[in-house]
C-alpha positions as CSV (number, residue, x, y, z in Angstrom):
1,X,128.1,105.4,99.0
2,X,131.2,103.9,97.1
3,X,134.7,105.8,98.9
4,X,136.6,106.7,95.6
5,X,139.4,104.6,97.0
6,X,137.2,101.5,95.7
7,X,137.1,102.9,92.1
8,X,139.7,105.0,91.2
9,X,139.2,105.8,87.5
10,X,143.1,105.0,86.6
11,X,141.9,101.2,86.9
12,X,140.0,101.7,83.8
13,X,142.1,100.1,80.9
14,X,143.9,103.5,79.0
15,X,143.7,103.7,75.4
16,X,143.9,106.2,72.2
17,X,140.4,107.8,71.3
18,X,138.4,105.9,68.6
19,X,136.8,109.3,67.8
20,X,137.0,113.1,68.6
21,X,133.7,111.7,70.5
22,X,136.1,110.1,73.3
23,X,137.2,113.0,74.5
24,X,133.9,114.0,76.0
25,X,132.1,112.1,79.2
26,X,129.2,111.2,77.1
27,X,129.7,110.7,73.5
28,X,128.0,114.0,73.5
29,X,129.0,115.8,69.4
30,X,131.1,115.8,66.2
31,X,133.6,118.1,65.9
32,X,131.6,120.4,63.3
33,X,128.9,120.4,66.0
34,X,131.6,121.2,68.6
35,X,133.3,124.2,66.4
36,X,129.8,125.5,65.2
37,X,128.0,125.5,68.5
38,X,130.6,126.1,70.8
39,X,133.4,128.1,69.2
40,X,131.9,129.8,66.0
41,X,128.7,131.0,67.7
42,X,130.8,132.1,70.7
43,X,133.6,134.4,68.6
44,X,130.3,135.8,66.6
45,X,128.6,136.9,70.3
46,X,130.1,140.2,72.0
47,X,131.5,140.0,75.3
48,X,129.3,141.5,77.9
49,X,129.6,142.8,81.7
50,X,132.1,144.8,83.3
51,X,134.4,144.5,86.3
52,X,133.1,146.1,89.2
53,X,135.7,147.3,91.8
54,X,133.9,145.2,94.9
55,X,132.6,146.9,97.8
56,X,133.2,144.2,100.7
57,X,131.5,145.2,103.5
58,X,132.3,144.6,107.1
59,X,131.0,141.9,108.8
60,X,130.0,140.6,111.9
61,X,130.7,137.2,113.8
62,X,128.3,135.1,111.9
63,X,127.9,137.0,108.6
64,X,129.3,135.6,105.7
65,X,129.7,137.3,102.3
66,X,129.4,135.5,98.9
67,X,130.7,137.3,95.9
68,X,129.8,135.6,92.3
69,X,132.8,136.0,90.4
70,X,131.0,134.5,86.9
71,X,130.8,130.6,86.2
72,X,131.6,128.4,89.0
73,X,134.1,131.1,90.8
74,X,133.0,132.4,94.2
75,X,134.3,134.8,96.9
76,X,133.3,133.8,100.3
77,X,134.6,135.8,103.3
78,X,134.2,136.1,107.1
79,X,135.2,138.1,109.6
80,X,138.3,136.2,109.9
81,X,138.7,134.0,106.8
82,X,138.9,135.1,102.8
83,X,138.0,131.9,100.7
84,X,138.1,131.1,96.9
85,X,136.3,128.6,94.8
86,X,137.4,127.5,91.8
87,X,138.7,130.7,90.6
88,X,138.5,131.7,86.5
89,X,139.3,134.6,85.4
90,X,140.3,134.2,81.9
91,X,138.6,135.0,78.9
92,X,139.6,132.6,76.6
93,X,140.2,128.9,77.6
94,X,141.9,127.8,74.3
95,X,139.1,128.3,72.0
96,X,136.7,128.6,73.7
97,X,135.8,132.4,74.4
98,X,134.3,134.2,77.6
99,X,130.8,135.6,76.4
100,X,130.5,137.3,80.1
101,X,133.3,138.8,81.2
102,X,134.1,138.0,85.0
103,X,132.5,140.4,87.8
104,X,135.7,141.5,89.0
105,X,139.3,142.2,88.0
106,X,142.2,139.6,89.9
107,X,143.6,142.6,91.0
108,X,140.6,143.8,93.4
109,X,140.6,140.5,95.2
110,X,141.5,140.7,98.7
111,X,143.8,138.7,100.2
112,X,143.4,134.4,99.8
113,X,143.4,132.5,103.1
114,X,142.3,129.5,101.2
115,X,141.2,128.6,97.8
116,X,139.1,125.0,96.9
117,X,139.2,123.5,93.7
118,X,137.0,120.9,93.0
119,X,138.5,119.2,89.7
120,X,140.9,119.2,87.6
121,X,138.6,120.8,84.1
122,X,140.8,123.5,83.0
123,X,137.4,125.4,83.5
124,X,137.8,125.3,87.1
125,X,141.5,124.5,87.8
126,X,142.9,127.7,85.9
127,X,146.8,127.4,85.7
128,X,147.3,130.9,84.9
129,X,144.2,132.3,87.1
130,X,145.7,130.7,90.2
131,X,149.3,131.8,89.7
132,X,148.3,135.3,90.0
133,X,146.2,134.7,92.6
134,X,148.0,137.3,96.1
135,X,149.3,135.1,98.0
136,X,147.3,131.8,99.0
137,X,148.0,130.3,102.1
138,X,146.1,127.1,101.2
139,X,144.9,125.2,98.5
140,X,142.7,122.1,99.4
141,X,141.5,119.6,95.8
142,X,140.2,116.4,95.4
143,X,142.6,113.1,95.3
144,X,145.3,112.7,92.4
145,X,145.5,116.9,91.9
146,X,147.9,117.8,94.0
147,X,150.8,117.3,91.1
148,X,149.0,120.1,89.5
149,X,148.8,123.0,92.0
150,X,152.8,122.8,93.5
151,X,153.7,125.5,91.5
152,X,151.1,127.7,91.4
153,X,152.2,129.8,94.8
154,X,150.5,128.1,97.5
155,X,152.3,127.7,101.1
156,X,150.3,124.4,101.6
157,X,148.7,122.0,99.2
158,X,146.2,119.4,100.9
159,X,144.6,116.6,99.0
160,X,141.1,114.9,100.2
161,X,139.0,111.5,99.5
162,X,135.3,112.4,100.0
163,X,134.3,112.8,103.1
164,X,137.2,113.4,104.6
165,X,137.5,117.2,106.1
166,X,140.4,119.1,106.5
167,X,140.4,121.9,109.6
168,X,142.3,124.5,110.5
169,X,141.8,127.2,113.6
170,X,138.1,127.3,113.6
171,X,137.1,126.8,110.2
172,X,136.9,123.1,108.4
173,X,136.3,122.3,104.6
174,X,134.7,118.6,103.9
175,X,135.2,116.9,100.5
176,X,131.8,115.7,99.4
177,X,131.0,113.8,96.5
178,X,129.6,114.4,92.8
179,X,128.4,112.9,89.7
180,X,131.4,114.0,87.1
181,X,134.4,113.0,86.0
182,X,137.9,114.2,87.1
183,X,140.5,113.7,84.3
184,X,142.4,117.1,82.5
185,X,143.9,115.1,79.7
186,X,143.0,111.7,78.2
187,X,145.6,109.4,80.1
188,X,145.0,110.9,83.4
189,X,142.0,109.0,85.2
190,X,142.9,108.8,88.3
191,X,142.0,112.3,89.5
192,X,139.5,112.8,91.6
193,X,136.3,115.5,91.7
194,X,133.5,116.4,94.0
195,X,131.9,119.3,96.5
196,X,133.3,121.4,99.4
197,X,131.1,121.8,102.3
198,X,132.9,124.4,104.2
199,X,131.7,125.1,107.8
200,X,132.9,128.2,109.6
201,X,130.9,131.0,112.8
202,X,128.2,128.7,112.8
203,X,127.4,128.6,108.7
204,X,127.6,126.1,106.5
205,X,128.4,126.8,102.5
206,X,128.5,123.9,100.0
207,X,129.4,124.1,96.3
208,X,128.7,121.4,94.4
209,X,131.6,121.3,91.4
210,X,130.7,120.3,88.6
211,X,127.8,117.4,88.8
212,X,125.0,115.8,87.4
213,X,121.8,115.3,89.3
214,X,122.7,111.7,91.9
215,X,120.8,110.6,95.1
216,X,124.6,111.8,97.0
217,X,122.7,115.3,97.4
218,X,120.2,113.6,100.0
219,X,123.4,112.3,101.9
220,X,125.1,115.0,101.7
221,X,122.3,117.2,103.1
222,X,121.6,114.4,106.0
223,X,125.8,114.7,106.9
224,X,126.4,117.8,106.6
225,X,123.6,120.3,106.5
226,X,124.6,122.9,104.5
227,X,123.0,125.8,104.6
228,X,123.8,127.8,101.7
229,X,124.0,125.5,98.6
230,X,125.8,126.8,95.6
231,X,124.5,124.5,92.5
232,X,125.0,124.3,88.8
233,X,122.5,125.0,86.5
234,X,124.0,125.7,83.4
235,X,125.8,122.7,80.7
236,X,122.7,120.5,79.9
237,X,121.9,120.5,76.3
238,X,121.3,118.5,74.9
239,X,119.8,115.8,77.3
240,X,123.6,113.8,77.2
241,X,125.0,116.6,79.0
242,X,122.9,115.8,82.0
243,X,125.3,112.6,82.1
244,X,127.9,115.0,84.1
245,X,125.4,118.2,84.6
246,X,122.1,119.6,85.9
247,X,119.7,121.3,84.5
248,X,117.8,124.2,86.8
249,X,115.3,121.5,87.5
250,X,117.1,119.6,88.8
251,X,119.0,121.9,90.7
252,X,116.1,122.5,92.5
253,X,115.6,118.6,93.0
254,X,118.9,118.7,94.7
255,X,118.2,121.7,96.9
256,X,115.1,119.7,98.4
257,X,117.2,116.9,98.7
258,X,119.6,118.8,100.9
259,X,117.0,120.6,103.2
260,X,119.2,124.2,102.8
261,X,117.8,127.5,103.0
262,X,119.7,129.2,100.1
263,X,120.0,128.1,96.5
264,X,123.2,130.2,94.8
265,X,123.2,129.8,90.9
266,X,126.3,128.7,89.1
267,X,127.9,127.7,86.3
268,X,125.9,129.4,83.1
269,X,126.2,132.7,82.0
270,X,130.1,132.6,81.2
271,X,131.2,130.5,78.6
272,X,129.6,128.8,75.8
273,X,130.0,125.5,77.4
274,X,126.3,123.1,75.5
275,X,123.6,124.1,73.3
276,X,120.9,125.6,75.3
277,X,120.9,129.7,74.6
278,X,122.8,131.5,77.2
279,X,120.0,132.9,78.8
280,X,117.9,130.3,79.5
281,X,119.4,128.3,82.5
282,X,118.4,131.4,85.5
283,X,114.6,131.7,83.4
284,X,114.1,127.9,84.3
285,X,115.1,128.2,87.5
286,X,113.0,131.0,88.1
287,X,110.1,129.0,86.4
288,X,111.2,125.6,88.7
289,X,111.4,127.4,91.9
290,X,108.2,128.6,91.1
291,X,106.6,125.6,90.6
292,X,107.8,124.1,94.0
293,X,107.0,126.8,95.7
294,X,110.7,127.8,96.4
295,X,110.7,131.5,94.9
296,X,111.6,133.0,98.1
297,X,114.8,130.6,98.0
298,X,116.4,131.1,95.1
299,X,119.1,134.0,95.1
300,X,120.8,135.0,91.5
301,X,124.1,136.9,92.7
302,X,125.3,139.6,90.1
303,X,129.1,139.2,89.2
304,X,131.1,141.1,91.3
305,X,128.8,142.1,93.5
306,X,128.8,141.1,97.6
307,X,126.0,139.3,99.2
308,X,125.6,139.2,102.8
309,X,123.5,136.3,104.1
């Protein structure tokens, strides 16, 4: 697979959008479509869910708890080690409102050892999120983000091309890659995106970003071996979305590709991001891992609430 070093987007020749169109990935919608789907629909739907004050249990050597904060945003801890993904807890990114409000309050969090970001989409790299985040020791993003995060309260900022790992004491974090896109604004291509696979007591947990379905999962499984795979299923309607996002179909396609045990659902449920209803993305799963006979697999975390596995 292509290292991003060999195609770093900034090579791409920069130029003013043609069309409100050129500021998506894929062409994908007018902007009445964009306001009426997206924005008007969302400020006409009440917000739902509740914080929960977490109850994190206490773990053994080997245990690992996973904590669904709401849209991409995970809790993972260990014995030792208190890790955040992509952390969001806003409820309004510009216009775009929060339909589901996030599991748990900022707050309640414990304290950060080491927080992964795996883009730069203001849906997963939250300025204001991570500057109120108590006290991160570590924050560890894809190529060409770093410029982003040195004021945001971290002791250590570490940049990665995929594949490469960082490590640390006993734990070690592996960039993997995706099919997305990693720019925040329009002149700024040369940032990069992907996966985490962290690996720590014996477990191995991968989130996958932000990513449309690619044969990288099957390398990624045959490399690395993650156990636990945290996937996207939400963002795929209509069928030009799944140019930088999967549907729960193929979410289970990649989780066969991978060979893990665990399939964690992500990235629906929050914000009013495509077309499909906001329900729809954990029914299909539930219908997909049906149909392959993966049921048994698939585990839909409720925000806020800790999972040991």
């Amino acid at each position: 697979m292509t290292n991003p070093t060999g195609h770093k987007e900034g090579a791409r020749k920069r130029r003013l959008p043609r069309s409100f169109k050129d500021l998506t990935p894929s062409n994908h919608f007018s902007p009445a479509l964009f306001f009426r789907e997206l924005v008007w629909k969302a400020l006409r739907t009440p917000r739902t869910g509740f914080h929960k004050r977490p109850e994190f249990p206490k773990l053994s050597h080997g245990q690992v708890a996973i904590t669904w904060i709401g849209h991409a945003s995970f809790l993972i801890q260990f014995t030792d080690l208190n890790v955040l993904v992509d952390p969001n807890f806003a409820n309004w990114l510009f216009l775009l409102k929060r339909i589901k409000r996030s599991g748990m309050k900022i707050e309640d969090l414990p304290p950060i050892d080491l927080v992964l970001l795996t883009h730069a989409h203001f849906d997963h790299f939250h300025k204001p999120t991570l500057r109120r985040l108590p006290h991160p020791k570590i924050g560890v993003m894809p190529w060409g983000v770093s410029d982003l995060a040195y004021d945001l309260g971290f002791s250590r900022v570490i940049e990665l091309e995929w594949w490469e790992s960082f490590s640390r004491g006993e734990w070690k974090v592996t960039l993997t890659p995706s099919k997305h896109w990693g720019a925040r604004m329009l002149h700024d291509h040369h940032r990069g995106y992907g996966g985490f696979v962290l690996e720590h007591q014996g477990r191995t947990i991968y989130h996958a970003g932000d990513s449309a379905y690619f044969n990288g999962f099957t390398e990624i499984g045959k490399r690395l071996a993650p156990e636990i795979a945290l996937l996207p299923i939400g963002a795929y309607h209509p069928d030009s979305f799944r140019h930088v996002h999967m549907s729960p179909d193929e979410a289970v396609k990649a989780f066969v590709d991978l060979k893990s045990k665990k399939l964690v659902p992500m990235h629906y449920g929050s914000f009013r991001l495509s077309f499909e209803e906001m329900d729809e993305p954990p029914r299909r799963l539930r219908a997909a891992s049906h149909g392959n006979g993966l049921a048994k697999a698939v585990r839909i975390l409720e925000e806020g609430v800790p999972e040991i596995f």
